[in-house]
N, C-alpha and C positions, 0 to 999 in steps of 0.2 A: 266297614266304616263305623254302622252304630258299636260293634263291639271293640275296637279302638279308641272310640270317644267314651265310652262305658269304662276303662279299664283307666284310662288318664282321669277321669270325673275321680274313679274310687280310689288312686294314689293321691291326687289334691287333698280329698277328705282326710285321709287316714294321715297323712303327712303333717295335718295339723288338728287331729285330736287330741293331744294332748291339751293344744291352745284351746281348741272348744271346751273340753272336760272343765279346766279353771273358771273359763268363764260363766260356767252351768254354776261351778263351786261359790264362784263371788256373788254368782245371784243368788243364790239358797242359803249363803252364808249372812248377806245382806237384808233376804226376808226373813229370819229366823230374828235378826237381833232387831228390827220393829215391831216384830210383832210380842217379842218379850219386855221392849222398853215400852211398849205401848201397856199391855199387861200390867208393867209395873206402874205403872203411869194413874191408871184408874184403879188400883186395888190391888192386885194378882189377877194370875190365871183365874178364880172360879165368878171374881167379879168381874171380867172380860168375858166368861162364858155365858151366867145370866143374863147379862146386856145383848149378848146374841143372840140368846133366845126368844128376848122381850121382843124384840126389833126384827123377832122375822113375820110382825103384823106387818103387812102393808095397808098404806093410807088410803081412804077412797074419796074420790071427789064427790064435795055436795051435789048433790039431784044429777050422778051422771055415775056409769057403771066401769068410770075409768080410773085405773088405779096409779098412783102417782109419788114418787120421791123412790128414794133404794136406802135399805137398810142394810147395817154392816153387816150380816149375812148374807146379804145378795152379793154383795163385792166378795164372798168367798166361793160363790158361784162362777162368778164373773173369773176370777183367778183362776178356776179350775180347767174352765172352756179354757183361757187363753192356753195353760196347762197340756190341755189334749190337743191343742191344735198343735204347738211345739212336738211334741211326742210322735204325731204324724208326718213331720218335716226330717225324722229321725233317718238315716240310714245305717246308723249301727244299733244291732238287736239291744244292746247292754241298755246302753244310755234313753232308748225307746221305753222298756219297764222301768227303768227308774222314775221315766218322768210320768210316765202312765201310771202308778205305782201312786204317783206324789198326788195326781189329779183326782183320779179315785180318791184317795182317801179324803180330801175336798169333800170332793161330792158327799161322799157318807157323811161326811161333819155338817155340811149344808142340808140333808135331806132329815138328819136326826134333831137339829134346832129348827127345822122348820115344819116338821109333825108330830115332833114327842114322841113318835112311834118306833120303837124298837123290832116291831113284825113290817114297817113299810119296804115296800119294793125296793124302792130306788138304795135306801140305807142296805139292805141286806144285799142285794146285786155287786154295788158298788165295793163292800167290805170281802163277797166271795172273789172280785176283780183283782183286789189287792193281795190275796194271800193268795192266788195264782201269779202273779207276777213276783209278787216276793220268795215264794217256791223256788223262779225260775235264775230269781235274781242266784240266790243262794247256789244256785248250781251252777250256774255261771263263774262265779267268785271262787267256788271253790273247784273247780277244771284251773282257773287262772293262777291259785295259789300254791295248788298242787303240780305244776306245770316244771320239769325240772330236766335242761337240756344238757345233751352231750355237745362236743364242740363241733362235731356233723352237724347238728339240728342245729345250732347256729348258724354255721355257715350256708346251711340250706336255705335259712331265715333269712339273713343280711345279707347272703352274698361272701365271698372272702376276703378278710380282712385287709391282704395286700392288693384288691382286684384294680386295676388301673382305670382310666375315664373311659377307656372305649371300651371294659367289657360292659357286658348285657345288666341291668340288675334282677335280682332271684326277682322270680315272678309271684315268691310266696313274700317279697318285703314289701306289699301290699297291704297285711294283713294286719290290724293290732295284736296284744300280745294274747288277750281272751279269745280272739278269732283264732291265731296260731294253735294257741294250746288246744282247742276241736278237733285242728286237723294232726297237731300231734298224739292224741292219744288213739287213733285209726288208723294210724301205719306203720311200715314197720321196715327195719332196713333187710334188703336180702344181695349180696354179692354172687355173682356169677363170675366162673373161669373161660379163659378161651376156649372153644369148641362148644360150650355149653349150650342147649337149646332154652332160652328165654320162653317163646313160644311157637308152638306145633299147630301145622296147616292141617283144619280137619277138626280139632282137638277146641272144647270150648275154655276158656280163660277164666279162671279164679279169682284174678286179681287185674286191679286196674293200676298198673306200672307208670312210674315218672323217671327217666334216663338223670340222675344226678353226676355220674361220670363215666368215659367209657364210650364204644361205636358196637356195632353190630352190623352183619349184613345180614339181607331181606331177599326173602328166595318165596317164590311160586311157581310150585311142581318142579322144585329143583332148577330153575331157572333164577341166577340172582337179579334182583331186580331194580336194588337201592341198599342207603345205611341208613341206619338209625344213629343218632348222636347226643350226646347232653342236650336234655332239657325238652326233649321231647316226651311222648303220651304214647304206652302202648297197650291194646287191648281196648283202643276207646271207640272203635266202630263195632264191635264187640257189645259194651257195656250201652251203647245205644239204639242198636239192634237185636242184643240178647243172641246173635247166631253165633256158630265156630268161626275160629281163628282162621282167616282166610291167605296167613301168610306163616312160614315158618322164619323166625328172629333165633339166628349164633350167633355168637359174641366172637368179634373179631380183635379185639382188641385185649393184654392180658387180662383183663379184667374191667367187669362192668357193675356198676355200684346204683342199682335202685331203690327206691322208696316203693311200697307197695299198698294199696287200698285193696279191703275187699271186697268183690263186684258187689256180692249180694248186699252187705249193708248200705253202699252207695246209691244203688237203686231203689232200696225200702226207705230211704231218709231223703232222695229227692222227692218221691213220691207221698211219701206218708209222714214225714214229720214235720214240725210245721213251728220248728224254733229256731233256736240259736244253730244248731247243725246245719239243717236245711239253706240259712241263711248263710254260713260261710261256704260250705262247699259248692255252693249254687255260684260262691264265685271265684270259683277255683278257673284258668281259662283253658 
């Protein structure tokens, strides 16, 4: 059940990122041009800067050790929290560094008007934050730009294009297009003919296999025991166990058309990496 409701949550989301992405764009669009009419307003940019500097005194009250009013650099403080708390609300890795990305740099503008200090903590933490996320961004953008599909990897993606209402939809049309392109550049197509053995009882599994079309029958110690069909997972008690193949899969049908992952990377990148990969394949179902 939780992974039913999990998998309906992540088609709502993605279904309407595009609508999210705009509405990130009109907000960033809309704070960029007050803070440059504003800018223009009192001088420029360096006459908007020294007043943020002057103003990151804070006031103190007579005969009391309480500090009182906010200066317009504390409102770029204030923007930056709200900033990260959004970022945290993120479910997709992209649009997470962007806005993390965005807060950070905040912070560093806040912490740099408000010590003059070029060697302070918070400034240099904050700017090593940014040029990690912005790293990631980059790499991100460019998997997405570079991302360049055959009419398979379409169809794998969307589904086909004549498919009527009652088939199934691809369980990869989940995915936005930066998610897709991670998992397209880790697989790879492999066809098998009838009689062919997929995989051997005894024998450990290389690859962690997705049935895109085509049947198979499932045999234990030569006793058959079931088929395999489009859209199913094979080798993933395997890839979760790490043991041998506990069933032998031929292809019963003329031909069987898989997508193939490699075990070992899949299990060094649930394990050990801890970005954008990790994050799509984690929701692969």
């Amino acid at each position: 059940m939780l992974d039913i409701c999990t998998n309906r949550i992540n088609v709502y989301i993605h279904s309407h990122t595009q609508d999210l992405q705009d509405t990130y764009v009109c907000i960033y669009t809309i704070a960029i041009r007050i803070t440059i009419h504003n800018s223009l307003k009192i001088g420029g940019p360096k006459t908007m800067l020294r007043r943020l500097g002057s103003a990151a005194h804070p006031k103190v009250s007579p005969g009391s050790n309480f500090v009182y009013g906010a200066s317009m650099i504390d409102i770029i403080c204030h923007v930056a929290s709200f900033f990260e708390a959004i970022a945290f609300m993120q479910t997709d890795i992209f649009r997470l560094r962007v806005i993390e990305a965005l807060a950070m740099s905040l912070v560093a503008t806040y912490s740099l008007f408000h010590t003059y200090n070029l060697l302070d903590c918070h400034f240099l933490w904050a700017c090593f934050h940014v040029c990690i996320h912005v790293y990631n961004i980059y790499h991100i953008l460019r998997e997405y730009f570079s991302l360049k599909l055959t009419e398979a990897d379409e169809e794998l993606w969307h589904g086909k294009q004549d498919a009527d209402e009652f088939d199934e939809p691809s369980i990869f049309s989940i995915f936005s297009r930066a998610e897709f392109a991670v998992i397209k550049h880790h697989y790879k197509w492999k066809t098998y003919n009838r009689g062919e053995a997929v995989l051997i009882e005894g024998n450990k599994p290389k690859h962690l296999s997705y049935v895109v079309d085509g049947e198979a029958k499932v045999s234990i110690e030569g006793v058959n025991v079931g088929t395999v069909k489009k859209r199913q997972w094979l080798g993933e008690m395997s890839f979760f166990t790490d043991d041998k193949a506990s069933a032998t899969i031929i292809v019963a049908s003329e031909t069987m058309k898989l997508i193939q992952f490699d075990m070992h990377f899949l299990r060094h990148t649930s394990l050990h990496n801890h970005g954008n990969h990790k994050t799509t394949f984690s929701t692969l179902p």
